[in-house]
C-alpha positions in Angstrom: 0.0 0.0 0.0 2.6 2.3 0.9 4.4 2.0 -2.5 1.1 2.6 -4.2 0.7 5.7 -2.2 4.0 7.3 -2.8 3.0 7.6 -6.7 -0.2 9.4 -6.2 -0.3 13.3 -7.2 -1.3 15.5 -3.9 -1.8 19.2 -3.8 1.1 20.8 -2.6 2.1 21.2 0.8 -0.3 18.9 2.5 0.7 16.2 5.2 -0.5 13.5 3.7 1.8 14.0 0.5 5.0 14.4 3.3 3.4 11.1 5.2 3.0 9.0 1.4 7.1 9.7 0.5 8.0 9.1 3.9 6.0 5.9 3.7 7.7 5.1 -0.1 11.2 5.8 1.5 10.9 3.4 4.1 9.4 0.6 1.9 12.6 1.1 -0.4 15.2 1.5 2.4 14.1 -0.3 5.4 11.6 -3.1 4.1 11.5 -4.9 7.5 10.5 -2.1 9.3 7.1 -2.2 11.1 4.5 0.7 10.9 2.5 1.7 14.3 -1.0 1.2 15.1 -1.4 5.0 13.9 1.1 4.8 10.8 -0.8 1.7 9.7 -3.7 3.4 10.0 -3.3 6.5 8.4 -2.1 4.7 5.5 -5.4 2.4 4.9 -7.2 5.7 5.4 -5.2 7.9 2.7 -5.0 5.0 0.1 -9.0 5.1 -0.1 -9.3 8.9 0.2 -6.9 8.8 -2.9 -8.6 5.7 -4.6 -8.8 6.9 -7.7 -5.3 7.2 -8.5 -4.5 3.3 -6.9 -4.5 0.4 -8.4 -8.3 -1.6 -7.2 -6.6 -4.3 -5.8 -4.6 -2.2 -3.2 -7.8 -0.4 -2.4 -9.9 -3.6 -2.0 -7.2 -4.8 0.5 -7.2 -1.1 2.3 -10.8 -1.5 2.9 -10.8 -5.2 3.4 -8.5 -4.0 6.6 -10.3 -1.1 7.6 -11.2 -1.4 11.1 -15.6 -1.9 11.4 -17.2 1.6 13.2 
């Protein structure tokens, strides 16, 4: 997911574009690296706020692990 986040276009300046390369940079420099309960989530969240722009099987998976509310 976080690959497929760090090639989406953002508007400039916004945290979630800083979070997504930040996210791409540690799947290409520390693979076994484990995200927190936050990271982990904020990830899920921002790949189906930017669905659009992912490929559907990376979104089906986000919301597959979305927690129930």
């Amino acid at each position: 997911m976080a690959h497929a986040l760090s090639v989406v276009s953002f508007v400039p300046g916004t945290g979630t574009k800083r979070f997504a390369r930040d996210m791409g940079f540690m799947v290409a420099n520390q693979p076994d690296r484990e995200l927190t309960p936050k990271q982990a989530e904020y990830l899920r969240t921002a790949v189906i706020r930017f669905r659009r722009q992912i490929p559907r099987e990376v979104v089906e998976t986000a919301m597959r692990l979305q927690p129930a509310t």
